[in-house]
C-alpha positions in Angstrom: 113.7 65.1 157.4 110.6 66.3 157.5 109.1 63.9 160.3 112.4 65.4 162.4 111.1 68.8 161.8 113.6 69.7 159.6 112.7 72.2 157.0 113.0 70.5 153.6 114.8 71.9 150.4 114.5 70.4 147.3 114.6 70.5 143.6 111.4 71.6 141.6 110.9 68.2 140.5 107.0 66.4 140.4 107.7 64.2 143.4 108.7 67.0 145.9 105.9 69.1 144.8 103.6 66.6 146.9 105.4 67.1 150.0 106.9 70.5 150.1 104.9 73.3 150.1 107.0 76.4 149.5 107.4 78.6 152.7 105.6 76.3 154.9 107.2 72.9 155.9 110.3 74.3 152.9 112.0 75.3 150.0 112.3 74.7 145.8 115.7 75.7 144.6 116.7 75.6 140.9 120.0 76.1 141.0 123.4 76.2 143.5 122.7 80.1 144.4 118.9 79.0 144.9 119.8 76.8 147.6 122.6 79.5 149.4 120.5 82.1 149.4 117.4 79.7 151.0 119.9 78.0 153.6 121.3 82.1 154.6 117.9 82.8 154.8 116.8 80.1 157.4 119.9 80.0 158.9 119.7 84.3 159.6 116.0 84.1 160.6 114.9 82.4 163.5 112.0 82.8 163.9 111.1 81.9 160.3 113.2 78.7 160.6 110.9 77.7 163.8 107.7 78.1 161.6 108.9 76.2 158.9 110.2 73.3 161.5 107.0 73.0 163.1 105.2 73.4 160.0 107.1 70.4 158.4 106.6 68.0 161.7 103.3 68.3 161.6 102.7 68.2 157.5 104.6 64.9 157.4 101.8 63.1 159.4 99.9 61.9 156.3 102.4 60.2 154.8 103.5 58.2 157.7 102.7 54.4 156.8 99.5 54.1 159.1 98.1 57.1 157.7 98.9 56.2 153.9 97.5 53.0 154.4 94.0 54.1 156.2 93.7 56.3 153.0 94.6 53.5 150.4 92.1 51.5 151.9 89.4 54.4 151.9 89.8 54.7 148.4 89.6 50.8 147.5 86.6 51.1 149.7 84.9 53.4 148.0 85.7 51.9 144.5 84.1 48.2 146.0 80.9 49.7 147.4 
């Protein structure tokens, strides 16, 4: 989603907290009305909706698989020197 510049909304959950940052690339919800009131509120405000889709194209670049890899093999580089 977020590599198509979709603006991401997710449970508050340990994994999504590494790839969502809250009112930049998208959104934590807790509950049903959580997630309502966040879709209204992109879906009533344009020009916040543009932010957050530009903000979550661009935020997805380190975990493409070229990028994740260059940085695994930083690290075991470090570790070997």
């Amino acid at each position: 989603m977020l590599f198509h510049g979709i603006p991401l909304l997710a449970s508050k959950i340990r994994g999504h907290n590494e790839i969502i940052k809250e009112d930049y690339n998208g959104y934590f919800f807790m509950n049903k009305k959580e997630l309502t009131n966040k879709i209204l509120e992109l879906y009533s405000d344009n020009d916040n909706y543009n932010k957050i889709k530009n903000n979550a194209r661009s935020s997805v670049q380190k975990f493409i698989l070229d990028n994740a890899y260059k940085e695994q093999k930083s690290i075991y580089d470090d570790i070997l020197k």
